[in-house]
C-alpha positions in Angstrom: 0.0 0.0 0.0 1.2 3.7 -0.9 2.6 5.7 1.7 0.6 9.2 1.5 1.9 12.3 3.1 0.1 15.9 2.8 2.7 18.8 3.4 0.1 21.3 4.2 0.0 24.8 4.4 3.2 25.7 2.3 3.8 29.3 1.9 6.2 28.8 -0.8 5.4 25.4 -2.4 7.9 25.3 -4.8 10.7 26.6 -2.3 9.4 24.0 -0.1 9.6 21.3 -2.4 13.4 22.1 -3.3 14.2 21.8 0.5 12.2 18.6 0.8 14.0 17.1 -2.8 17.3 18.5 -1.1 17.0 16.6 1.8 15.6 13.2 0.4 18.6 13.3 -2.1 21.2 13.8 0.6 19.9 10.6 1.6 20.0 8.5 -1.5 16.3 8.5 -1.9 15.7 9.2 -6.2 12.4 10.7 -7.1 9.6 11.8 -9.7 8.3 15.5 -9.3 4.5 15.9 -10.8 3.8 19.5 -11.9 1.0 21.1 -13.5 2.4 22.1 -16.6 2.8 26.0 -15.9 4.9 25.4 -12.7 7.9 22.6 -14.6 9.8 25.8 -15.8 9.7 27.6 -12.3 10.7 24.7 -10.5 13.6 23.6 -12.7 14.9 27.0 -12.6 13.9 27.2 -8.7 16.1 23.7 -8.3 19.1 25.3 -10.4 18.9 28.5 -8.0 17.9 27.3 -4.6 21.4 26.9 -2.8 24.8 28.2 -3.6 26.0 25.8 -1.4 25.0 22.5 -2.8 23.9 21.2 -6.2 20.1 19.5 -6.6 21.2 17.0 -9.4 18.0 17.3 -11.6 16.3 16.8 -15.4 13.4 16.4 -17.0 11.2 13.3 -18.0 12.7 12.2 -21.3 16.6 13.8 -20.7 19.6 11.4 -21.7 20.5 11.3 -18.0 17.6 10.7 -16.5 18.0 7.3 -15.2 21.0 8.3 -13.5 19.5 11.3 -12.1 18.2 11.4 -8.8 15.2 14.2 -9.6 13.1 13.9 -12.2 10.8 16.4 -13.1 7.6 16.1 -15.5 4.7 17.5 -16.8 1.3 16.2 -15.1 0.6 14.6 -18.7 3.9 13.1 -18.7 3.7 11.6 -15.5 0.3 10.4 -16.0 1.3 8.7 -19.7 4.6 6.8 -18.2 6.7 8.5 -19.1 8.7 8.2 -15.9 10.9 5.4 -14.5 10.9 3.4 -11.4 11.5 6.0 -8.4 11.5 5.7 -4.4 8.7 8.6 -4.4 6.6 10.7 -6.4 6.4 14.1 -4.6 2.8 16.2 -6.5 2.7 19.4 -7.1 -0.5 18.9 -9.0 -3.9 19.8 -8.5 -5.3 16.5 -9.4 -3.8 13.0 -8.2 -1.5 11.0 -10.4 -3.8 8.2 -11.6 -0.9 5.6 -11.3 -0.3 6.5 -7.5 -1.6 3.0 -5.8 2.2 1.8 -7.5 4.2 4.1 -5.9 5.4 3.2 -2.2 5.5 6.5 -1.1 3.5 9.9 -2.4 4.1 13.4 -0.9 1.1 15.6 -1.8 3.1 19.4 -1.3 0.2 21.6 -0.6 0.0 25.7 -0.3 -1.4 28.1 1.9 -4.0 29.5 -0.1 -7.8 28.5 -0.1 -7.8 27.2 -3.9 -4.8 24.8 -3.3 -5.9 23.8 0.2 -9.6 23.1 -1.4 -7.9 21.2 -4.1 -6.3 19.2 -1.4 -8.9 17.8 0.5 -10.5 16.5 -2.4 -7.3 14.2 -3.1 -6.8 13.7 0.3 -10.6 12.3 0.3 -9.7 9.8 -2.7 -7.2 8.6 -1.2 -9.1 7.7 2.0 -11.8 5.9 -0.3 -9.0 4.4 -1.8 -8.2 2.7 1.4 -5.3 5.0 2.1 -4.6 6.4 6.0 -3.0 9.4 4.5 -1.0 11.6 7.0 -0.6 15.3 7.5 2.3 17.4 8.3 1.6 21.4 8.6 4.8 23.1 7.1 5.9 27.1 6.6 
């Protein structure tokens, strides 16, 4: 059974996404990013820009090196047609769930702080309680 975390509450969801994908690849963990389609050029740019101290080792769905990268980001579209490969997590950015989700051991649902996103949210969260998920939530900054 999927593993189903809400981040709720982000101020800043793509700035707390490249914290979250910072510290999951520090530990080894590789992972598929799921973004609405006008959010995949912020948050590969975000990921280039986030920290002068480290590098977030990144690409997109379809890249030469993207089995051998430990972030892959894609389109909601691509994710949804398979375009991805076999990851640890898939961390959504989306407003709508990834329909392959049940094959992924973990999901992190980043959520913001505004009424529309949050709204958005409970409906997923909802699905994946009638889903027989117990999904968990974490409030974030």
């Amino acid at each position: 059974m999927t593993q189903v975390e809400f981040r709720v509450g982000a101020a800043d969801p793509l700035g707390y996404a490249c914290a979250l994908l910072r510290s999951a690849q520090a530990k080894g963990a590789r992972l598929l990013v799921r973004v609405d389609d006008a959010q995949l050029d912020a948050l590969d740019e975000r990921l280039w820009t986030f920290s002068q101290h480290d590098f977030l080792p990144h690409c997109r769905i379809g890249d030469a090196l993207q089995a051998r990268t430990p972030i892959v980001l894609g389109s909601a579209a691509d994710v949804d047609a398979g375009a991805g490969d076999a990851r640890d997590c898939l961390v959504n950015l989306a407003a709508a769930p990834a329909p392959s989700w049940p094959t992924w051991p973990r999901l992190i649902e980043i959520v913001g702080a505004d009424a529309a996103a949050k709204a958005a949210a409970r409906q997923r969260f909802r699905a994946y309680r009638d889903a027989g998920c117990a999904p968990t939530t974490m409030e974030v900054e």
